[in-house]
C-alpha positions as CSV (number, residue, x, y, z in Angstrom):
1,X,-22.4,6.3,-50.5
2,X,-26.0,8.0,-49.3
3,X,-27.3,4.6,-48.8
4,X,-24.3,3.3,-46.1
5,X,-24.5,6.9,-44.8
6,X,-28.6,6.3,-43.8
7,X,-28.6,3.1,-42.9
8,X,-25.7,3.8,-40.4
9,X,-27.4,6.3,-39.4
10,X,-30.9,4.5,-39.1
11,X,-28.7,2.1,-37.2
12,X,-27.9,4.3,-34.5
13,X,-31.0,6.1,-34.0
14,X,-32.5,2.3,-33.7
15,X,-30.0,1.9,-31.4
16,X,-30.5,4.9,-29.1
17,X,-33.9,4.6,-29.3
18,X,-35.4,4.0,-26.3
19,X,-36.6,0.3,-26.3
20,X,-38.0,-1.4,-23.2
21,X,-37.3,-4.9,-24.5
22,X,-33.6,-5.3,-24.8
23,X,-32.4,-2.3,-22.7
24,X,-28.9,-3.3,-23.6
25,X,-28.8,-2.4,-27.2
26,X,-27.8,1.0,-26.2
27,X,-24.9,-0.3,-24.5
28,X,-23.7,-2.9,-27.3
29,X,-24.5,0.2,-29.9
30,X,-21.0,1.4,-29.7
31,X,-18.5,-0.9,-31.8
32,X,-15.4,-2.4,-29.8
33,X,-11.9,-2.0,-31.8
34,X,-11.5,-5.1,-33.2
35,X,-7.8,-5.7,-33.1
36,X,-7.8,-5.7,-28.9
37,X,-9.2,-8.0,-27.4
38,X,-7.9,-10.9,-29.5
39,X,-4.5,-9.7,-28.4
40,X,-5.3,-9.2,-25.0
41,X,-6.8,-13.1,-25.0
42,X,-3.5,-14.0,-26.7
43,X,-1.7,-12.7,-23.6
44,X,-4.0,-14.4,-21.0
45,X,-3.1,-17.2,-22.8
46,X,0.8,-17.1,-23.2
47,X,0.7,-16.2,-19.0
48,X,-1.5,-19.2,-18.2
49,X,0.7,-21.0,-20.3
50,X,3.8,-19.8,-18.9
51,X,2.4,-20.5,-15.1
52,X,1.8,-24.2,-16.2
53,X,5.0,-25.0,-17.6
54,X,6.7,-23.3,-13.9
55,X,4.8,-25.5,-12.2
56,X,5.6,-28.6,-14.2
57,X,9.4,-27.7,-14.4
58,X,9.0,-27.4,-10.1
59,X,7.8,-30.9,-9.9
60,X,10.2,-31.9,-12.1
61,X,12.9,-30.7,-9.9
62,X,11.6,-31.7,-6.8
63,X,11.1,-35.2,-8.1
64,X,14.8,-34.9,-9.2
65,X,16.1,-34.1,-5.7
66,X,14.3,-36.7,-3.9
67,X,15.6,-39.3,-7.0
68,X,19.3,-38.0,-5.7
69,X,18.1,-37.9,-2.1
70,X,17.3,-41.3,-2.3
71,X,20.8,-42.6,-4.3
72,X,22.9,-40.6,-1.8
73,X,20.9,-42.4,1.3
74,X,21.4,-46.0,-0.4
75,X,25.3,-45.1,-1.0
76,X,26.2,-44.0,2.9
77,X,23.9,-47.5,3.5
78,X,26.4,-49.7,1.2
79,X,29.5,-47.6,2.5
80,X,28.4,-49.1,6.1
């Protein structure tokens, strides 16, 4: 137990050390929660997905209407 108690603690003094050649390893120092972002990535995700299929199910309708536009002008035509 004393030895993970000083190297985490070596750790952190390394990291808040002041050290002109990576002055970001003070700000990477502090350990994200783990569990969030994958989630939040997850959910990026499932929304771009969503958005895609919308848009695929629009042009799928649209092409359906003109398909029936295009029946209900050749009908009136053979009715003539």
């Amino acid at each position: 137990m004393q030895t993970t108690t000083e190297t985490a603690l070596q750790d952190e003094n390394e990291a808040f050390a002041p050290q002109p050649q990576s002055p970001q390893s003070a700000s990477l120092s502090p350990p994200p929660s783990p569990p969030r972002p994958p989630q939040l990535q997850q959910q990026q995700k499932q929304k771009q997905q969503q958005q895609q299929q919308q848009q695929q199910q629009q042009q799928q309708q649209q092409q359906q209407k003109q398909q029936q536009q295009q029946q209900q002008q050749q009908q009136q035509q053979q009715q003539k």
